[in-house]
C-alpha positions in Angstrom: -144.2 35.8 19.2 -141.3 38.2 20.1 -137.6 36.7 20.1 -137.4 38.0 23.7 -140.5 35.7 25.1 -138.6 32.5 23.0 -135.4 33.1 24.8 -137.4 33.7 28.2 -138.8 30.4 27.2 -136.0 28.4 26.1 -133.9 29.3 29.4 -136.7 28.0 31.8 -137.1 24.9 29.5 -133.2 24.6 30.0 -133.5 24.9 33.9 -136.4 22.6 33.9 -135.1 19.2 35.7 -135.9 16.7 33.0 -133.2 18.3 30.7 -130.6 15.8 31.5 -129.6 12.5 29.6 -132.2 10.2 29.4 -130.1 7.6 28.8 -131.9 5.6 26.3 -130.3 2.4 24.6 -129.8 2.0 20.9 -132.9 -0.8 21.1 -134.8 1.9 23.5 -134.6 4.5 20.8 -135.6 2.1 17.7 -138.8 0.4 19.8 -139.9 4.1 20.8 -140.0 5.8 17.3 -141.6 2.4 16.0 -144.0 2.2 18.8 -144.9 5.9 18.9 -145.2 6.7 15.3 -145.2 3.8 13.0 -141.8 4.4 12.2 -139.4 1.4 11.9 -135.3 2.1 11.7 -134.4 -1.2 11.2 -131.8 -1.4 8.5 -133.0 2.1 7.5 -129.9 3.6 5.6 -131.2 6.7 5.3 -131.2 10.5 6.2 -133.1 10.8 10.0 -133.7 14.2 11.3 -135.0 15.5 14.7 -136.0 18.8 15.2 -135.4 19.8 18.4 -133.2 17.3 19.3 -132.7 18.4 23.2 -131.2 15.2 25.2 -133.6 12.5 23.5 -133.4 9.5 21.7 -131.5 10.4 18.9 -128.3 10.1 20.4 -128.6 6.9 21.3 -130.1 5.4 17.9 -127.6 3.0 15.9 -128.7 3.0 12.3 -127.4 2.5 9.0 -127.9 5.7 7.4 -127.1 9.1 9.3 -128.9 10.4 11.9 -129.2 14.2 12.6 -130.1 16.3 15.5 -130.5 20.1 15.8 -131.4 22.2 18.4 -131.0 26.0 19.0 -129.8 25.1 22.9 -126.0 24.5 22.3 -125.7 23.4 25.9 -127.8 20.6 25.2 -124.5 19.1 23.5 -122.5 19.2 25.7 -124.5 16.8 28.0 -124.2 14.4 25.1 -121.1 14.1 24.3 -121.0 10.5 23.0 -123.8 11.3 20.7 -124.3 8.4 17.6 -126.2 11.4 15.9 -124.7 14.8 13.5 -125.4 17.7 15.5 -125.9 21.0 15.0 -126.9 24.1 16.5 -129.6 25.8 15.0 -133.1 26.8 15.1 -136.1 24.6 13.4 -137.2 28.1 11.3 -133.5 27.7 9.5 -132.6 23.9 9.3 -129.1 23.8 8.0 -129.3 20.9 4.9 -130.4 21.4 2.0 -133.4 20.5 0.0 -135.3 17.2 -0.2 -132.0 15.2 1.6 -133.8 14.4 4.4 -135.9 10.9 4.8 -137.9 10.9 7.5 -137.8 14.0 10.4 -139.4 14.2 13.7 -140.2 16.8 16.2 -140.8 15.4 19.9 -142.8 17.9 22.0 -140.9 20.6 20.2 -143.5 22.6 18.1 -145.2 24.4 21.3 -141.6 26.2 22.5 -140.6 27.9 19.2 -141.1 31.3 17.6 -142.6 30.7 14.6 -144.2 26.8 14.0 -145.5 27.6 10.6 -141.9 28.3 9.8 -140.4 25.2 11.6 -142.9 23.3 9.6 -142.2 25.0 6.3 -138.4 24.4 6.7 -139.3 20.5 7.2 -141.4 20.5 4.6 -138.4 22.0 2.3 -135.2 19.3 3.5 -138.1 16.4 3.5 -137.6 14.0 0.2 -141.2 13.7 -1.7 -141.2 10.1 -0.5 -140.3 11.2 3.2 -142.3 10.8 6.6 -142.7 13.3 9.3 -143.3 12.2 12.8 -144.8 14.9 14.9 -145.6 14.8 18.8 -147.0 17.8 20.7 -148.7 18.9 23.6 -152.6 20.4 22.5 -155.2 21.7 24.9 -159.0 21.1 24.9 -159.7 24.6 26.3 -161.4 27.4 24.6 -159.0 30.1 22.7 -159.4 32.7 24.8 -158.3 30.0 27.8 -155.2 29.3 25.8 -154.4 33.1 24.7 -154.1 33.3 28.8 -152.1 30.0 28.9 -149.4 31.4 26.5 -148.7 34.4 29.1 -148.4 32.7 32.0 -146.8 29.3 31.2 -143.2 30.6 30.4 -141.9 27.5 28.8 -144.7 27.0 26.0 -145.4 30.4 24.4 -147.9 28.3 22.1 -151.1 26.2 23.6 -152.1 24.6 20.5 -155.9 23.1 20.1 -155.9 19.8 17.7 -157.3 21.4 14.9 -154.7 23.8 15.1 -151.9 21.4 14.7 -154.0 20.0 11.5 -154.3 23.4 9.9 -150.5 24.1 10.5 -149.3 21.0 8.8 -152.3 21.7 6.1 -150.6 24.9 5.4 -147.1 24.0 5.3 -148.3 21.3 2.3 -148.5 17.9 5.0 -150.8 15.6 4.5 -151.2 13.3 7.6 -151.8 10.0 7.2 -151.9 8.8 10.9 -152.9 10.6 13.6 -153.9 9.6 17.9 -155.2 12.2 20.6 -154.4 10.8 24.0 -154.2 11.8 27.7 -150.3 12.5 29.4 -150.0 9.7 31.6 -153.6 9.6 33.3 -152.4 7.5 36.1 -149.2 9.8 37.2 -148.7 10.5 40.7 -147.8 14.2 39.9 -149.8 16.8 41.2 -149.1 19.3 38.8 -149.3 16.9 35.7 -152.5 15.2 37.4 -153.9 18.9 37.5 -153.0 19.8 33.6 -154.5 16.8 32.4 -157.7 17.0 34.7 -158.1 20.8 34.4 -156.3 22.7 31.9 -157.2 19.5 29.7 -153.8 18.9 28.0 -153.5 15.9 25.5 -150.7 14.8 23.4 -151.7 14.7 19.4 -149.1 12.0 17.5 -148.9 12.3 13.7 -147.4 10.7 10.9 -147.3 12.9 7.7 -146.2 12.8 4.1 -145.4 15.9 2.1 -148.5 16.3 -0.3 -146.8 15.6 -3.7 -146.1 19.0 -6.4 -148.3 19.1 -9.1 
């Protein structure tokens, strides 16, 4: 994908009305990650790091160790200006720590708006400890290739439309190993039309993983 199509993408993701504070509390944030992905914070005194870090969670989670959020839209930010998390601006192909110092990552609906996910993936894989967990969550479609090709042209906020098994073999190649994984509808019972229609017609699910770096040998 071009670097022109991302940025057309990443400003109608930024005018896209859920991009405000969520407001989540500190207990919000912890029971989410736990409940979503196995993952438990409590008296974690680790490295955290979200990819993609947007308005979520991140900012409000009180931990012992250091949370860290990136994301390449800076004006995300400045809406959070009371963050608890490090921040920095920067794109999930160049993560800006260095290797193996990260614990655990996670990427929230992320993986479908960037330029290159093998490339995000391969950068997590890199600041990811042996012993660290990733938490992935992203949008996949149960619609023929072809279907999806036609998806990424018109859909101007997603320039990918992954299937599952194209989610496995990405986090195959980049050397994961998952270790948990659910395939579930997006809200069935929403009162959306348009999210009532992508689910019903254009067959979107959401794919939640938990992965471990498969050890060197």
């Amino acid at each position: 994908m071009s670097v022109e199509r991302w940025r057309r993408a990443q400003q109608s993701e930024h005018q896209h009305p859920t991009h405000t504070s969520i407001g989540w509390t500190a207990d919000e944030a912890a029971a989410s990650y736990r409940e979503n992905y196995g993952i438990d914070l409590d008296g974690f005194d680790g490295t955290f790091l979200v990819v993609g870090a947007g308005t979520g969670r991140v900012h409000a989670l009180d931990i012992d160790g250091q949370a860290i959020g990136i994301d390449p839209l800076y004006q995300h930010f400045d809406e959070v200006p009371d963050s608890e998390a490090s921040l920095a601006t920067a794109a999930g192909e160049y993560i800006p720590l260095q290797d193996r110092c990260v614990d655990i990552a996670a990427s929230h609906n992320v993986l479908d708006h960037v330029v290159n996910p093998l490339a995000v993936l391969n950068d997590i894989h890199r600041v990811l400890d042996e012993d660290g967990t990733f938490a992935l969550m992203v949008n996949v479609f149960l619609l023929p290739a072809a279907v999806r090709r036609l998806l990424n042209s018109i859909d101007r906020p997603h320039p990918h439309h992954f299937a599952p098994d194209d989610v496995r073999n990405l986090l195959d190649e980049a050397g994961f190993k998952i270790v948990d994984e659910t395939v579930e509808p997006l809200n069935p019972e929403t009162k959306n039309a348009k999210m009532w229609i992508a689910i019903n017609f254009a067959r979107i699910r959401r794919i939640v993983i938990r992965a471990v770096p498969v050890p060197s040998e």
